[in-house]
BALOBA-1460 file (C-alpha; in Angstrom, 3 decimals):
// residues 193
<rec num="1" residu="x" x="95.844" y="-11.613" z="26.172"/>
<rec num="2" residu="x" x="99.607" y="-9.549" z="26.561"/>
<rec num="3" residu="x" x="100.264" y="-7.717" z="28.949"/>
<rec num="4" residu="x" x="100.028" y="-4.525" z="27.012"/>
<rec num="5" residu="x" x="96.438" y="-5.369" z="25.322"/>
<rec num="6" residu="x" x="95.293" y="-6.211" z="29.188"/>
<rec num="7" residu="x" x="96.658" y="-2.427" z="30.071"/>
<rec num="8" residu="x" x="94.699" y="-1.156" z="27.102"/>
<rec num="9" residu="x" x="91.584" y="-2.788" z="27.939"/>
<rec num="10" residu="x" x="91.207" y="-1.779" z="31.408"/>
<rec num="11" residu="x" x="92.549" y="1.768" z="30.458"/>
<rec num="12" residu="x" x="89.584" y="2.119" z="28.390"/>
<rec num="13" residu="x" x="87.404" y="0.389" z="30.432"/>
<rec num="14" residu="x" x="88.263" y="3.289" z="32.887"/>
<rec num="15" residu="x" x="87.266" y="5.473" z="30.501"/>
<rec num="16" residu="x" x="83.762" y="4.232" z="29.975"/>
<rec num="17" residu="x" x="83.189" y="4.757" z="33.306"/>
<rec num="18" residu="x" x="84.779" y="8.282" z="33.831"/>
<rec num="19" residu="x" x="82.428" y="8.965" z="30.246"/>
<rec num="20" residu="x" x="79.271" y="8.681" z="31.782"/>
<rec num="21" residu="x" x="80.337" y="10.450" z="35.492"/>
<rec num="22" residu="x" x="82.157" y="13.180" z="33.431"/>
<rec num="23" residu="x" x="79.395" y="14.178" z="31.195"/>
<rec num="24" residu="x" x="76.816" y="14.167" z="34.041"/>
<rec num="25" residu="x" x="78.901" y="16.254" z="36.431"/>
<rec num="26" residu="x" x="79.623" y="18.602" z="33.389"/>
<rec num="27" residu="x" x="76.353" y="19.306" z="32.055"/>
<rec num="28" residu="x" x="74.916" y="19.357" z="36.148"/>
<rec num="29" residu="x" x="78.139" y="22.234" z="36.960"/>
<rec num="30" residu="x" x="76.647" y="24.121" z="33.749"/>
<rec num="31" residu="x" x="73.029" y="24.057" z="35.025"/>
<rec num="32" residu="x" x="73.892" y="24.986" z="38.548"/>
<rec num="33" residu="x" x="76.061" y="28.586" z="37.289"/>
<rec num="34" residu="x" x="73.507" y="29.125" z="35.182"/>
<rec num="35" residu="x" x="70.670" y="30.754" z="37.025"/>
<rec num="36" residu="x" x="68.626" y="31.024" z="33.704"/>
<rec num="37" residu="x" x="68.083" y="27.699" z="32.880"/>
<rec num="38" residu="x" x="64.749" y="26.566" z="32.634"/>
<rec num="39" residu="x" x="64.078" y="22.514" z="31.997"/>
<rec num="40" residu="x" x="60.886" y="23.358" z="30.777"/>
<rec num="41" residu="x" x="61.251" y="25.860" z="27.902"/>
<rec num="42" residu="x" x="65.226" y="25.119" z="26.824"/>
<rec num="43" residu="x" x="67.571" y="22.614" z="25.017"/>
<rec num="44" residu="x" x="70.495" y="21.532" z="27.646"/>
<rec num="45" residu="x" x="72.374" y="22.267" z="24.317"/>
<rec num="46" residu="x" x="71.388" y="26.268" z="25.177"/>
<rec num="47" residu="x" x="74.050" y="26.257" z="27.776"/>
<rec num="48" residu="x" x="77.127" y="24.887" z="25.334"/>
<rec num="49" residu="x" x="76.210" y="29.109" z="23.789"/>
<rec num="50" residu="x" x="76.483" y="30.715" z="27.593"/>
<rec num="51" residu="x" x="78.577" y="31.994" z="29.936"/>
<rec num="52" residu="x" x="78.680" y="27.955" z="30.981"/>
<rec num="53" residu="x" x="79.572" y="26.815" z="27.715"/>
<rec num="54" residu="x" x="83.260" y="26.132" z="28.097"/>
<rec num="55" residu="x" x="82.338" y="23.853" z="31.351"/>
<rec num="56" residu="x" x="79.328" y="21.884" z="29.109"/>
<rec num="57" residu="x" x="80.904" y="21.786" z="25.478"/>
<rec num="58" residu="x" x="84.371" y="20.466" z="26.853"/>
<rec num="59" residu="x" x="82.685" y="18.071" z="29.213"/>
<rec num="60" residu="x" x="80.532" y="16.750" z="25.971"/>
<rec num="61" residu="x" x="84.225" y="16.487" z="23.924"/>
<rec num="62" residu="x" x="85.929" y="14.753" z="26.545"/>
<rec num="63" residu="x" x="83.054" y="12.377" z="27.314"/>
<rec num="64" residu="x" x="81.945" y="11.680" z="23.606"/>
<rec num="65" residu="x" x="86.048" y="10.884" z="23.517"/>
<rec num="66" residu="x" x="86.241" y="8.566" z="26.541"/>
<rec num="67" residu="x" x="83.075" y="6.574" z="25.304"/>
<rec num="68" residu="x" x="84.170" y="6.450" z="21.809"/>
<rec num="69" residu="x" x="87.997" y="4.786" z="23.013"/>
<rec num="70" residu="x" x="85.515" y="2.420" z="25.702"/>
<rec num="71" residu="x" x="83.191" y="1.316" z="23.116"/>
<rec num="72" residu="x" x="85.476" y="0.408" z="20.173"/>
<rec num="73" residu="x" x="87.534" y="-1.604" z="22.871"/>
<rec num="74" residu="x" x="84.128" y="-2.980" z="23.952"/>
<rec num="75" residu="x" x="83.711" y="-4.623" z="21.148"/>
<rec num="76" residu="x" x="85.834" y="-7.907" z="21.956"/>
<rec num="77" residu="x" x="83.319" y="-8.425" z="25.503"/>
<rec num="78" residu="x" x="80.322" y="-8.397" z="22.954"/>
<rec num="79" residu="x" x="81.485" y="-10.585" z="20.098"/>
<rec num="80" residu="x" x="79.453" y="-13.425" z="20.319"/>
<rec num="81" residu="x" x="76.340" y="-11.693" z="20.746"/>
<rec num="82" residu="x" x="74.819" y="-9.806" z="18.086"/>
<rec num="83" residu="x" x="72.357" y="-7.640" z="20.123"/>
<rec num="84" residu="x" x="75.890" y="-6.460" z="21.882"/>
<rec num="85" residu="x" x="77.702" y="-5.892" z="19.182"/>
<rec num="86" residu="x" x="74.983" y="-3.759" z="17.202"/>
<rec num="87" residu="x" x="74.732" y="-1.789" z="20.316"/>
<rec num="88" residu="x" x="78.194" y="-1.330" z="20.615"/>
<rec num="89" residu="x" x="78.201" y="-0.028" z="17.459"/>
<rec num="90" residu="x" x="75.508" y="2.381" z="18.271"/>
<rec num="91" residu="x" x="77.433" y="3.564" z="21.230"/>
<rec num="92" residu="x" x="80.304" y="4.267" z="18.946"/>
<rec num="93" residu="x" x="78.291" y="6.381" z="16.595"/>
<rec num="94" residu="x" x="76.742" y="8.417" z="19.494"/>
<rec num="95" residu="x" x="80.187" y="8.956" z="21.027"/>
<rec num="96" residu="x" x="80.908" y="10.153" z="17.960"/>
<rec num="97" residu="x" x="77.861" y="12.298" z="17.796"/>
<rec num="98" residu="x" x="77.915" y="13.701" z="21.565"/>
<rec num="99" residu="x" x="81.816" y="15.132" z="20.150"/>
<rec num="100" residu="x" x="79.942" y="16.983" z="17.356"/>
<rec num="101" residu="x" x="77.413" y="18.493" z="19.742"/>
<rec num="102" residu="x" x="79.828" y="20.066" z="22.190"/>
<rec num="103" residu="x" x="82.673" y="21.061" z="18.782"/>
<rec num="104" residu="x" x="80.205" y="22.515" z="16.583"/>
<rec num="105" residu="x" x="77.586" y="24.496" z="18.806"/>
<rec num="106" residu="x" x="74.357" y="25.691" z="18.628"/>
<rec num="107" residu="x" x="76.088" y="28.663" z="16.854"/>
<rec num="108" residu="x" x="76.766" y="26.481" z="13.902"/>
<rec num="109" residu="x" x="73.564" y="25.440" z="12.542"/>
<rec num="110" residu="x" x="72.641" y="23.161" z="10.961"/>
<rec num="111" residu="x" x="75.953" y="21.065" z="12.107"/>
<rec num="112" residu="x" x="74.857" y="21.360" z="15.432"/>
<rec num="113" residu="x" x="71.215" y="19.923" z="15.223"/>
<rec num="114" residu="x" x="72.499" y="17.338" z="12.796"/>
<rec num="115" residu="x" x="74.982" y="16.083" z="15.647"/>
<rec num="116" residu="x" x="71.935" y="16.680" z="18.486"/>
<rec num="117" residu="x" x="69.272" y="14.318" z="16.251"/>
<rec num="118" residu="x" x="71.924" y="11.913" z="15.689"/>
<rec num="119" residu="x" x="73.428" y="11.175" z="18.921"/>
<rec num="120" residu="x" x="69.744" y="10.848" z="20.885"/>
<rec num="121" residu="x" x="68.972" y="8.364" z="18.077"/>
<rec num="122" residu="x" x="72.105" y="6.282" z="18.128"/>
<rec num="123" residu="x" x="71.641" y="6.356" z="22.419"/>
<rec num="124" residu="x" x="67.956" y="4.735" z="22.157"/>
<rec num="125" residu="x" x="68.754" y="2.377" z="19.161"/>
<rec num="126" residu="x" x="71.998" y="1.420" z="21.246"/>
<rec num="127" residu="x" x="69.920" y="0.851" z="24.485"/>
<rec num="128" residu="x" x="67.245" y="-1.353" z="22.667"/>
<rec num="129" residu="x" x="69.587" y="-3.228" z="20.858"/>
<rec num="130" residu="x" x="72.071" y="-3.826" z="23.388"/>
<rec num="131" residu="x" x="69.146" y="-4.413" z="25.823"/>
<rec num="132" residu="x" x="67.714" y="-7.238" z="23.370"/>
<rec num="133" residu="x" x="71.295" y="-8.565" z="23.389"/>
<rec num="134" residu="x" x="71.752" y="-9.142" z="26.868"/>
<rec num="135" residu="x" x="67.972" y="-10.403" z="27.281"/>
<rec num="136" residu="x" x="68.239" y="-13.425" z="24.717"/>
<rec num="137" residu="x" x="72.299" y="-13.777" z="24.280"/>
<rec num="138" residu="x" x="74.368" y="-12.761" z="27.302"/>
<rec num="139" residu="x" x="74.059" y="-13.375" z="30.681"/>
<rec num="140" residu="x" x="73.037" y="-9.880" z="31.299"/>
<rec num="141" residu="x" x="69.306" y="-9.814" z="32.242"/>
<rec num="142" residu="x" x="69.131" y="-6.673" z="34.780"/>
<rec num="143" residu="x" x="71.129" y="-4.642" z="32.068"/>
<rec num="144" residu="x" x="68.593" y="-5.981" z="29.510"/>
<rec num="145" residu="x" x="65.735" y="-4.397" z="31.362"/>
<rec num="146" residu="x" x="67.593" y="-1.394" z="32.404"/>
<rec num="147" residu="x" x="68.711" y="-0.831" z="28.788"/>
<rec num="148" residu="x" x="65.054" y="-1.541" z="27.082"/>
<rec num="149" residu="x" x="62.950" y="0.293" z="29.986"/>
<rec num="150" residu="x" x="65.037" y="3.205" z="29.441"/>
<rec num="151" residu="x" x="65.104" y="2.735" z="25.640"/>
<rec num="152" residu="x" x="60.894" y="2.722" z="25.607"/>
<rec num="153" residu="x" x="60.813" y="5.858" z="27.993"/>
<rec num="154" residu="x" x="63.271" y="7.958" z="25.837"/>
<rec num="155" residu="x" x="61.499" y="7.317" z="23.050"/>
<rec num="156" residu="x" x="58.184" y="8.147" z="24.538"/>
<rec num="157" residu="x" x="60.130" y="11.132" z="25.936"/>
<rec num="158" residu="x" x="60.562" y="12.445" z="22.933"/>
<rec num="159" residu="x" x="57.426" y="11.517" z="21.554"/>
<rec num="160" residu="x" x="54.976" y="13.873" z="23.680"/>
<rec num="161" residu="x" x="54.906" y="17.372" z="22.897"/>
<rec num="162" residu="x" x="54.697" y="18.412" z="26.569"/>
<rec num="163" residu="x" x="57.519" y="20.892" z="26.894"/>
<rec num="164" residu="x" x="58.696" y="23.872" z="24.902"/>
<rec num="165" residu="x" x="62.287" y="23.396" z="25.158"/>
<rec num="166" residu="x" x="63.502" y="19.707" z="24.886"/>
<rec num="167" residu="x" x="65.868" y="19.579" z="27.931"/>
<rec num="168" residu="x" x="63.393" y="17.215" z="29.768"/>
<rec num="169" residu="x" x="63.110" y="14.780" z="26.544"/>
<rec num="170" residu="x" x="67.456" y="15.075" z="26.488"/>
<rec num="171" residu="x" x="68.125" y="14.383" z="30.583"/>
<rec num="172" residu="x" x="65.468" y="11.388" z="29.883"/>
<rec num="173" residu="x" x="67.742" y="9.840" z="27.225"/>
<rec num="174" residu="x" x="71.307" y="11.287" z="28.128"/>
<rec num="175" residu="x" x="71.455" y="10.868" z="31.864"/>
<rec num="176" residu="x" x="70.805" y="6.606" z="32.000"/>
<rec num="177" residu="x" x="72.889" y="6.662" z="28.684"/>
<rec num="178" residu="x" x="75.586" y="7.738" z="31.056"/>
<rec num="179" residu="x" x="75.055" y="5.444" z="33.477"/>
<rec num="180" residu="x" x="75.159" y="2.703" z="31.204"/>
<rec num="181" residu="x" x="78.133" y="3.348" z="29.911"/>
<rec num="182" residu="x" x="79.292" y="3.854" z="33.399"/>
<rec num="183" residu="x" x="77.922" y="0.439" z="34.199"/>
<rec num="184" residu="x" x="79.178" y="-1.470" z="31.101"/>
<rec num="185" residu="x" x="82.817" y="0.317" z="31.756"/>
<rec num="186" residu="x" x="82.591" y="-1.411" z="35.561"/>
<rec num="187" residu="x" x="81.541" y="-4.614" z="34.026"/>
<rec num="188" residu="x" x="84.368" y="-4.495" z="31.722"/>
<rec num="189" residu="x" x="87.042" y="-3.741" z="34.491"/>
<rec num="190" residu="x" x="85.747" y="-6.468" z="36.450"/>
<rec num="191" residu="x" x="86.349" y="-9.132" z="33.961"/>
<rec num="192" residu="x" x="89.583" y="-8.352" z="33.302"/>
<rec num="193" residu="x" x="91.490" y="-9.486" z="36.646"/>
């Protein structure tokens, strides 16, 4: 590798991890100013419309950006493993989607829920396939787990009609979707020494 792809690399694997902390720490500022938020009965996509919005949609942008340059550079880590690379792929698409979500707002139907189905699908169909990857082709077992355990709990997550609002259902999938990323953006930076 040159010296100038090996300054790329761990650039961007810098930016996986600052994706995951940055979007947390965005949408948690948003919650905390915002005395109205209920988990219960609202979407966390209610407070990209509210006096919060400029703190939650540019920390989705910049986020969805730093996860998109991570996972298309993530791509060479995962090559020989197919699990990996389909779930790099899926990251890639819900970076792509998570952008979307904080550009075209809940003011902008039906972009908005377009972006919002998309990008929770892409996350869980990331997690299981990446989770399957590092389970039966990469040396990767505790992010295997992680990745399916969280992948089966989103989806059930989503699948009970418990709550009114779907905020519960979106920290569920979104907040160890960050993490991940955070994780696989360490894991990166550590291999390139």
């Amino acid at each position: 590798m040159t010296g100038r792809s090996l300054v790329f690399f761990k650039l961007a694997s810098i930016l996986g991890v600052l994706a995951g902390v940055w979007s947390v720490t965005s949408i948690l500022i948003a919650i905390s100013v915002s005395p109205w938020f209920n988990w219960i009965s609202n979407a966390l996509s209610d407070l990209g419309v509210s006096s919060a919005a400029l703190i939650f949609n540019q920390g989705l942008i910049v986020s969805g950006f730093f996860a998109f340059i991570f996972a298309l550079s993530h791509f060479k880590s995962v090559r020989s493993s197919i699990g990996g690379r389909v779930g790099t792929g899926f990251l890639v698409l819900a970076s792509i989607s998570l952008i979307g979500i904080g550009v075209f707002t809940e003011d902008y139907s039906p972009h908005h829920f377009v972006f919002s189905v998309l990008f929770f699908v892409f996350v869980l169909f990331a997690f299981l396939s990446y989770g399957a990857g590092c389970l039966f082709e990469m040396k990767c077992r505790w992010l295997g787990l992680y990745c399916i355990v969280f992948g089966l709990i989103g989806v059930v997550a989503w699948a009970l009609p418990v709550w009114s609002g779907v905020a519960i259902p979106e920290a569920i999938t979104a907040f160890p979707a960050a993490f991940f990323i955070s994780v696989l953006g360490v894991r990166s930076l550590l291999s390139y020494k």
